[in-house]
C-alpha positions as CSV (number, residue, x, y, z in Angstrom):
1,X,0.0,0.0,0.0
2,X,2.5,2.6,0.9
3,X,4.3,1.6,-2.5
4,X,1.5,2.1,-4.4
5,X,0.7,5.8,-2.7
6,X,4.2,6.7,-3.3
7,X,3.8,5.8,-6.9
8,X,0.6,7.7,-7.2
9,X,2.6,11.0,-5.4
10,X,5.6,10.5,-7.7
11,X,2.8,10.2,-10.7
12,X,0.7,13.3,-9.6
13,X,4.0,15.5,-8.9
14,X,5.4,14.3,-12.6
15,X,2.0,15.7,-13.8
16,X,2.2,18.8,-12.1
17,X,5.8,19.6,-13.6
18,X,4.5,18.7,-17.2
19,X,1.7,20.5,-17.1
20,X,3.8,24.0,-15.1
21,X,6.5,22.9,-17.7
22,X,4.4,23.7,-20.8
23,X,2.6,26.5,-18.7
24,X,6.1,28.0,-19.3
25,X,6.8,27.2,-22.7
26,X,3.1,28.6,-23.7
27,X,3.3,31.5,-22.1
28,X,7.0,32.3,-23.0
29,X,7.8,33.0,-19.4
30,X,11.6,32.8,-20.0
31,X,11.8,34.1,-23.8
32,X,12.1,37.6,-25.2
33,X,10.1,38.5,-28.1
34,X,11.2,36.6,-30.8
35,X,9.8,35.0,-34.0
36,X,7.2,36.2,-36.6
37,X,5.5,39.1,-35.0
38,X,8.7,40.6,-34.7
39,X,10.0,39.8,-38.2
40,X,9.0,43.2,-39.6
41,X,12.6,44.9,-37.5
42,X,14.8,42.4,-39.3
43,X,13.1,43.4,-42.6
44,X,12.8,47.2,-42.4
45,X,14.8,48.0,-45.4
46,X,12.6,45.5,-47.9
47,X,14.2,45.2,-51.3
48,X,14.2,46.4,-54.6
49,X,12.0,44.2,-56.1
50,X,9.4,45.6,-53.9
51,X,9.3,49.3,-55.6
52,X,6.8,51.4,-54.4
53,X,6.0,49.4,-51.6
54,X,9.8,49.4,-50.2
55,X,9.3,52.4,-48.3
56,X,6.4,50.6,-46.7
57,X,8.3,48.4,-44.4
58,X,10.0,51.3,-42.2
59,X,6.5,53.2,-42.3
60,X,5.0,50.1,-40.5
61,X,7.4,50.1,-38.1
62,X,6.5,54.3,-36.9
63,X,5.3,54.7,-33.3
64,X,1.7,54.4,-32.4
65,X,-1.6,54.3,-29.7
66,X,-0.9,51.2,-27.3
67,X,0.8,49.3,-31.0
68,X,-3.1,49.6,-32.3
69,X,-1.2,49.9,-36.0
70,X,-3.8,51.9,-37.1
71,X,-2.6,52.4,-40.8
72,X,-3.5,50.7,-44.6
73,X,-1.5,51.8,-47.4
74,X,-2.8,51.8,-51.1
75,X,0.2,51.8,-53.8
76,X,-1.6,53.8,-56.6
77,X,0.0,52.7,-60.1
78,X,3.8,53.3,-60.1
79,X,3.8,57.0,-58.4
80,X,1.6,57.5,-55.8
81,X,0.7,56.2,-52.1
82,X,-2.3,56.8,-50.1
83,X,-2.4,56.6,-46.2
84,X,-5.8,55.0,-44.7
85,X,-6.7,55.2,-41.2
86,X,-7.6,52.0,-40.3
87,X,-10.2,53.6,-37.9
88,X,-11.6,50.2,-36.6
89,X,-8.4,49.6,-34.8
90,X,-9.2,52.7,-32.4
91,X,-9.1,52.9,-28.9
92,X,-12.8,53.5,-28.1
93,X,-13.3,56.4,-25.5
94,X,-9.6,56.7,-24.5
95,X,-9.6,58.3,-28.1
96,X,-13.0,59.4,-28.8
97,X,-11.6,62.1,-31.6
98,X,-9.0,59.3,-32.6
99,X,-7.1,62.1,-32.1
100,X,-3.7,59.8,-30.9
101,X,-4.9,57.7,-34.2
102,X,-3.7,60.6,-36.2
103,X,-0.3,61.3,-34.2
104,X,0.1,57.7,-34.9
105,X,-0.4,58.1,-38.9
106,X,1.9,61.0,-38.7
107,X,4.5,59.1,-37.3
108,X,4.0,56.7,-40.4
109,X,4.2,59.0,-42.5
110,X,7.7,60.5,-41.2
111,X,9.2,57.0,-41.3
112,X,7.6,56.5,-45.0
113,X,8.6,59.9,-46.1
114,X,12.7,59.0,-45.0
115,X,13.1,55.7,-46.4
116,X,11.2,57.0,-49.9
117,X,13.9,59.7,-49.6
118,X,17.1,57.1,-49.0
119,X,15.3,54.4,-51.6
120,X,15.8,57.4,-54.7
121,X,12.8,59.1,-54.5
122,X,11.3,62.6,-53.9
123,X,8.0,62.5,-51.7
124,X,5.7,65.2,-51.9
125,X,2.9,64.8,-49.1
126,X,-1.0,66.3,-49.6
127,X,-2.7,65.7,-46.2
128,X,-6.5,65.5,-46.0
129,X,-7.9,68.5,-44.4
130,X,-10.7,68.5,-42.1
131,X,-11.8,68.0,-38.5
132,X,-11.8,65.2,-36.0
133,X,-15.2,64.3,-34.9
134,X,-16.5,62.3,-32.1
135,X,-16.6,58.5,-32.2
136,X,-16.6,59.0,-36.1
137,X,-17.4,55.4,-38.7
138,X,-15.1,52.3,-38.3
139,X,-14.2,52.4,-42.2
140,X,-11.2,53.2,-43.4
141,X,-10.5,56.9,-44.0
142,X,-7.8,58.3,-46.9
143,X,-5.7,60.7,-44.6
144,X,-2.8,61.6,-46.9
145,X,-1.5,61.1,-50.1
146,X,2.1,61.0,-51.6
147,X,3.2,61.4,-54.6
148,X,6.7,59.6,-55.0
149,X,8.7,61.5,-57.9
150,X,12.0,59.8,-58.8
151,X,15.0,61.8,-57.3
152,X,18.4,60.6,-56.0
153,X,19.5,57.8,-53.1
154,X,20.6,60.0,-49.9
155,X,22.4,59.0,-46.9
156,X,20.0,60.0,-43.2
157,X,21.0,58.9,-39.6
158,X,17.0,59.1,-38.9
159,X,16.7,56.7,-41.4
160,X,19.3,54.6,-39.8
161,X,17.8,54.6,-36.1
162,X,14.4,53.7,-37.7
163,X,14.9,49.7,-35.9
164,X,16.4,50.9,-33.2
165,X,13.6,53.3,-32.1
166,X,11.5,51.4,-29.6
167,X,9.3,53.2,-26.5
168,X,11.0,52.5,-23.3
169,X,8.7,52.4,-20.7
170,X,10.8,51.2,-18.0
171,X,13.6,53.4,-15.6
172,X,15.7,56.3,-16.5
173,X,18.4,57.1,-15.0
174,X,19.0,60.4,-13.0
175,X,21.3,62.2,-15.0
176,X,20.2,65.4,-17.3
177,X,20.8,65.5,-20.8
178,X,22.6,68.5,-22.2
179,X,21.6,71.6,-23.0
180,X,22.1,70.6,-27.2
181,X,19.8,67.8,-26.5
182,X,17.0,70.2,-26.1
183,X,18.1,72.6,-29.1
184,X,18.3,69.8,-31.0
185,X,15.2,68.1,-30.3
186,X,13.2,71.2,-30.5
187,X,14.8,72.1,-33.9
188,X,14.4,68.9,-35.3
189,X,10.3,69.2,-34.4
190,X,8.7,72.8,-35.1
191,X,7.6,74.2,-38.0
192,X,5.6,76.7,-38.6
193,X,2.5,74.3,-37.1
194,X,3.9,72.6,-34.1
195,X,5.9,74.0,-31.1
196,X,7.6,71.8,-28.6
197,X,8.4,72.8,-25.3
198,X,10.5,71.2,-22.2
199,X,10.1,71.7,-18.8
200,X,13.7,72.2,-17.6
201,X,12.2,74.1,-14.1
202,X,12.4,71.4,-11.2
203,X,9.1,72.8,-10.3
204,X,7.5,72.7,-13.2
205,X,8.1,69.0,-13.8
206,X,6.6,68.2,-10.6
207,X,3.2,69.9,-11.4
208,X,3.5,68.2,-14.9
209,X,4.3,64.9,-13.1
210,X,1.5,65.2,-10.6
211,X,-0.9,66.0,-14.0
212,X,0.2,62.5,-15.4
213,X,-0.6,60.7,-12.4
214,X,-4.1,62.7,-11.9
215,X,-4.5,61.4,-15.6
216,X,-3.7,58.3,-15.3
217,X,-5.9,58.3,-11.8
218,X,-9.0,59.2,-13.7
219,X,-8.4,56.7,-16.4
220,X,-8.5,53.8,-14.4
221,X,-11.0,55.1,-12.9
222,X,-13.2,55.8,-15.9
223,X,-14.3,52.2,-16.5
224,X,-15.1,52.8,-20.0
225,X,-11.7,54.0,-20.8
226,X,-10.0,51.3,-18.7
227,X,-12.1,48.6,-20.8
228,X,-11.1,49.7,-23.9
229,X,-7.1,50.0,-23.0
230,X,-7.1,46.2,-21.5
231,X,-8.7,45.1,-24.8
232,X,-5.2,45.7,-26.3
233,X,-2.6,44.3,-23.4
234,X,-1.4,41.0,-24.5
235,X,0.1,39.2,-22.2
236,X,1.5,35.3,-23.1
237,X,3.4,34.2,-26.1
238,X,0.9,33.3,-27.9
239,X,-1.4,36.2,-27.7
240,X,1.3,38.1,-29.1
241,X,1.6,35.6,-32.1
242,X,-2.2,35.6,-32.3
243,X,-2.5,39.2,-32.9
244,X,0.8,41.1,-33.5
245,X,-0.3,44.0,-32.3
246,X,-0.9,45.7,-28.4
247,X,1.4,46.3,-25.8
248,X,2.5,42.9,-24.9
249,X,4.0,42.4,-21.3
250,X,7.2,42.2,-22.3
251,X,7.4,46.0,-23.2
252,X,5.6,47.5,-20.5
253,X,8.5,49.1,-18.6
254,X,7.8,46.6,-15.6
255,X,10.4,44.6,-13.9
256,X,12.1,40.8,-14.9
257,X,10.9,39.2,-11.8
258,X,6.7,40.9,-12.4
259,X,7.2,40.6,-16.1
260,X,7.4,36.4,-15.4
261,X,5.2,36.1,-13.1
262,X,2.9,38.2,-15.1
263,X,2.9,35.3,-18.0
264,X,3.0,32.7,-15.7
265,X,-0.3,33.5,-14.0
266,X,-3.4,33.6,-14.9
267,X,-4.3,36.6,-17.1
268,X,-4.8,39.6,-15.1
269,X,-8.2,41.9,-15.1
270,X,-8.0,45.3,-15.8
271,X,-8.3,46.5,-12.3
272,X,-5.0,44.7,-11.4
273,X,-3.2,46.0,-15.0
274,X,-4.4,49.3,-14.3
275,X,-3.0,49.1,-10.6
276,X,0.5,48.3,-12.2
277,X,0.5,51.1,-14.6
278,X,-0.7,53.6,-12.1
279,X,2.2,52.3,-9.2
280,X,4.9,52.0,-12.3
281,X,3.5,55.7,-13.4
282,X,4.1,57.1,-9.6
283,X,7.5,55.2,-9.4
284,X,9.3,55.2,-12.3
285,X,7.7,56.9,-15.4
286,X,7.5,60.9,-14.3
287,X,10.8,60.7,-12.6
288,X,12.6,61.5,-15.7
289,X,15.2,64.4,-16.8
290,X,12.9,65.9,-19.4
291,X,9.5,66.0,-19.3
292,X,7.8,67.9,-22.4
293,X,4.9,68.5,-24.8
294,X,4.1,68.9,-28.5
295,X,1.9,72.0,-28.7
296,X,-0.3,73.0,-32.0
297,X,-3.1,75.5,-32.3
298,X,-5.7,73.0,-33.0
299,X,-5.4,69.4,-31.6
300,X,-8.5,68.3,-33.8
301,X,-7.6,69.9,-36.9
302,X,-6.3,66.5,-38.8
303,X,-3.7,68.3,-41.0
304,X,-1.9,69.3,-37.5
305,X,-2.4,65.8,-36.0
306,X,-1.0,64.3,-38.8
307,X,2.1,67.3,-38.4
308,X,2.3,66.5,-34.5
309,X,2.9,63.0,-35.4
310,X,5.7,63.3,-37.7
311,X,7.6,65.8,-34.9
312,X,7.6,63.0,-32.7
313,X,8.9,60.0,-35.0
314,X,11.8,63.0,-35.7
315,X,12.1,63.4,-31.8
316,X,11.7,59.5,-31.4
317,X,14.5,58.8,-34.2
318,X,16.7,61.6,-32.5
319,X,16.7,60.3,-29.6
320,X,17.2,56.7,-30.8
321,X,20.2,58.0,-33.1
322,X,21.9,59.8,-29.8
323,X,21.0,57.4,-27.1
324,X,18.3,58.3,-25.4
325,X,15.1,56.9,-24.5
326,X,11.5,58.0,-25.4
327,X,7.9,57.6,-23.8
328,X,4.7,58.9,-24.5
329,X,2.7,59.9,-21.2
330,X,-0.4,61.4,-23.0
331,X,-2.6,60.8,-19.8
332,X,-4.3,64.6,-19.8
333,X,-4.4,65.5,-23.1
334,X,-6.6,61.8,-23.3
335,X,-8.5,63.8,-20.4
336,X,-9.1,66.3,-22.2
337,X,-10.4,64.6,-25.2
338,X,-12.4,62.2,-22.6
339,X,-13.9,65.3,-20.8
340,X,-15.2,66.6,-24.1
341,X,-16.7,63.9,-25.0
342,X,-18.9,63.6,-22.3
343,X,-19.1,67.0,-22.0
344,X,-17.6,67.6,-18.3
345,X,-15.7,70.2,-16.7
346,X,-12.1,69.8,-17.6
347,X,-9.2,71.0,-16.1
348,X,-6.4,69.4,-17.8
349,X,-6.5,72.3,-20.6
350,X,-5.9,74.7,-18.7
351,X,-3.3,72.9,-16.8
352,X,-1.3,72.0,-19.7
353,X,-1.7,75.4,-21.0
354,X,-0.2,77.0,-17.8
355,X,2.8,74.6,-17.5
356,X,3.5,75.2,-21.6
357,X,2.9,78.9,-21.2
358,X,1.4,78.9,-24.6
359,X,-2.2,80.2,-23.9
360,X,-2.6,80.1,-28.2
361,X,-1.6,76.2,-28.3
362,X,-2.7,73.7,-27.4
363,X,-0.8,70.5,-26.0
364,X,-1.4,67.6,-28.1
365,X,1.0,65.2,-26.8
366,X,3.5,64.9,-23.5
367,X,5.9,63.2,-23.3
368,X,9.7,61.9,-21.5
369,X,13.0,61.9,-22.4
370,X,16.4,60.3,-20.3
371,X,18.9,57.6,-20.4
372,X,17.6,54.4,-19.5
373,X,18.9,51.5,-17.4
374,X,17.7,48.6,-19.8
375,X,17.3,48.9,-23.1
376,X,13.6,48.8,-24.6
377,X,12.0,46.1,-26.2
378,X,10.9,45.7,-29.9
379,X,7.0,45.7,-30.2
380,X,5.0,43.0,-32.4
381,X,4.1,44.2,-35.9
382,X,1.8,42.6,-38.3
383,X,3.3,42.1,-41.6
384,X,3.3,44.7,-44.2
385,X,1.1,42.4,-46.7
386,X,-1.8,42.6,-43.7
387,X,-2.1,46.5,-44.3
388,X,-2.1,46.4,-48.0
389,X,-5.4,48.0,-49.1
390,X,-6.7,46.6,-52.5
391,X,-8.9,48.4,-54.7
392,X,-11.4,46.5,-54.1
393,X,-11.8,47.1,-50.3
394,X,-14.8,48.9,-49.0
C-alpha cells in the first residue's frame, strides 16, 4: 500500500511539472520577443524588387496608440501612395476624436517619407484636411496622399535609427541630458504648425508629473476607458503571435521578476493591470530628466495631428540616433479629449496650458526623455502584406 501511494505521489507530482513545464513554454515566461510578430525589424529595409512598396516596411514600423497599427497603405499605379486610417483599430473612449490615431499616422508618414527619400525618390505629401469628430465610422478613412517622384538615393541617420527606435517604458536614470539635446530636439520638431516645449524648471516638472498621475488616476477610474485599454494588453506568447499588435507584457516598462510572473499566471483583469500602470506611473515613469509636450493650435484639426505625429517619430529617431530613451505619457491631453466627449468640466486644458505657457496652443501630446537603465524592447508588428489596401476594399 505505501508503495503504491508513493507511486501515485511521484505520478501526480510528474504531472504537475509537465503541465507547469508547458505552462512556461506557452506563455513564453523565460523568452524575449522573438519569431514572426517581430519579423518586420529584421526586414525594415525591404528590397528592390518591392518598388513602391519598399518604403512601406520602415513606415509600418513608426510609433503608435498602445501598437493599435492603425494604418492601410494603397500603392496607386507606379507613383503615388495613399495613407488610410484604419479607424476600426481605435481605442474606443480613450480616443474618442481618434485624435492619438492621427499622431500615430503622422508618425507613419515620417518614417515613409525617410526611407522613400534614402530608396531614390522625392516625396511630396498632400494631407487631408478636415476636422476630427466624435466617435466617427469604423471604415477606413484616406488621410494623406504622396506622390513619389524619382529623385536621387541620400544617406539619413534618422533613417538609420528607424529599428532601433523602440518606447521605453521602464527606468531612467537620474542624469540630465545636455543643454544641445533640447536645441536639437526642439529644432528637429517645429515648423511653422507645431511647437515643442520642455520643462527644464524642477518645479514645473513636478506639477506636470502630478498632471500625469491625476490622468492616469481618472483613467482607471473611468471604466469605460480602462475597458477599452485592456482590450489591447497581451500578455503570453501566444497572444502576441495571435495578434501582433498591443502592448505585450514584455514592453511595458515593468520589472524581470513581475514581467514572469505576469505570464506565468493567470491573465490579469484590468483593475489589477491598471493598478500596475498607475504604481509603475508614480515610481518610475514621471521621474525622468525631461518632461515635455508637442503643442499645436488646433489638436482636432487632422492636417496638425497628422504634423504633430511626424515631430515626434523626428524626436523619437533623434533620440534613438543619440541614445536616449522615449515615452509617450499622454494621460491629460486623453483627459481632455475624454472630458469633451462627455461634456464635463475639464481642467487638464488649462493645466497644460499653464505649465507650456502657450495660452494660443494647445498641448497635443507629453511626453519623457532620459537615459535608460535597460534597453527597450521591440513591439509585435503585423506584416506589411496585412495593411495592404486593395482596390477592391470597402
Amino acid at each position: 500500500m505505501a508503495i503504491s501511494r508513493r507511486v501515485l505521489i511521484g505520478a501526480g507530482a510528474g504531472v504537475l511539472a509537465a503541465g507547469l513545464g508547458y505552462r512556461i513554454w506557452d506563455r513564453g515566461v523565460f523568452a524575449s520577443p522573438s519569431g514572426e510578430p517581430y519579423a518586420p525589424w529584421d526586414h525594415w529595409q525591404g528590397g528592390v524588387i518591392d518598388g513602391l512598396k519598399r518604403p512601406l516596411h520602415a513606415a509600418i514600423l513608426a510609433a503608435n496608440p498602445h501598437d493599435t497599427q492603425p494604418w492601410l497603405f494603397e500603392v496607386n499605379a507606379s507613383d503615388s501612395i495613399t495613407v488610410y486610417a484604419d479607424r476600426i483599430r481605435n481605442l474606443g473612449s480613450f480616443d474618442p476624436f481618434r485624435r492619438e490615431m492621427h499622431l500615430g499616422l503622422g508618425c507613419a508618414i515620417e518614417n515613409l517619407v525617410r526611407a522613400a527619400q534614402v530608396f531614390g525618390y522625392t516625396p511630396y505629401i498632400r494631407p487631408v484636411a478636415g476636422k476630427l469628430t466624435l466617435s466617427p465610422p469604423d471604415e477606413p478613412k484616406a488621410i494623406a496622399h504622396i506622390t513619389m517622384d524619382p529623385g536621387q538615393p541620400s544617406r539619413d541617420p534618422l533613417f538609420e535609427a528607424i529599428p532601433n527606435r523602440h518606447t521605453n517604458r521602464g527606468l531612467y536614470r537620474d542624469r540630465e541630458p545636455g543643454s544641445g539635446v533640447v536645441t536639437g530636439m526642439t529644432a528637429v520638431a517645429g515648423d511653422e504648425n507645431v511647437r515643442v516645449v520642455f520643462l527644464s524648471d524642477p518645479g514645473a516638472r513636478r506639477d506636470m508629473a502630478d498632471l500625469i498621475i491625476d490622468a492616469t488616476q481618472r483613467i482607471i477610474g473611468d471604466a469605460q476607458m480602462s475597458a477599452d485599454s485592456a482590450r489591447w494588453i497581451r500578455t503570453g506568447r501566444r497572444e502576441v503571435e495571435d495578434h501582433r499588435d498591443g502592448i505585450s507584457i514584455d514592453n511595458a516598462g515593468l520589472p524581470s521578476s513581475t514581467v514572469m510572473l505576469g505570464k506565468l499566471l493567470p491573465d490579469l483583469d484590468a483593475a489589477t493591470q491598471d493598478q500596475y500602470w498607475l504604481d509603475n506611473t508614480k515610481s518610475t515613469q514621471v521621474h525622468a530628466p525631461l518632461l515635455g509636450a508637442i503643442l499645436v493650435k488646433d489638436r482636432l484639426d487632422m492636417a496638425q495631428a497628422l504634423a504633430a505625429g511626424r515631430a515626434w517619430q523626428r524626436m523619437h529617431l533623434t533620440a534613438a540616433a543619440t541614445g536616449l530613451a522615449a515615452q509617450p505619457l499622454n494621460q491629460p491631453v486623453e483627459c481632455v479629449d475624454r472630458n469633451a466627449q462627455l461634456g464635463r468640466h475639464d481642467t487638464f486644458r488649462h493645466d497644460l496650458q499653464k505649465l507650456t505657457n502657450a495660452n494660443d496652443w494647445e498641448a497635443t501630446f507629453v511626453f519623457r526623455l532620459g537615459y535608460a537603465e535597460r534597453p527597450a524592447l521591440p513591439s509585435p508588428r503585423r506584416p506589411l502584406d496585412d495593411v495592404m489596401k486593395s482596390s477592391g476594399y470597402a
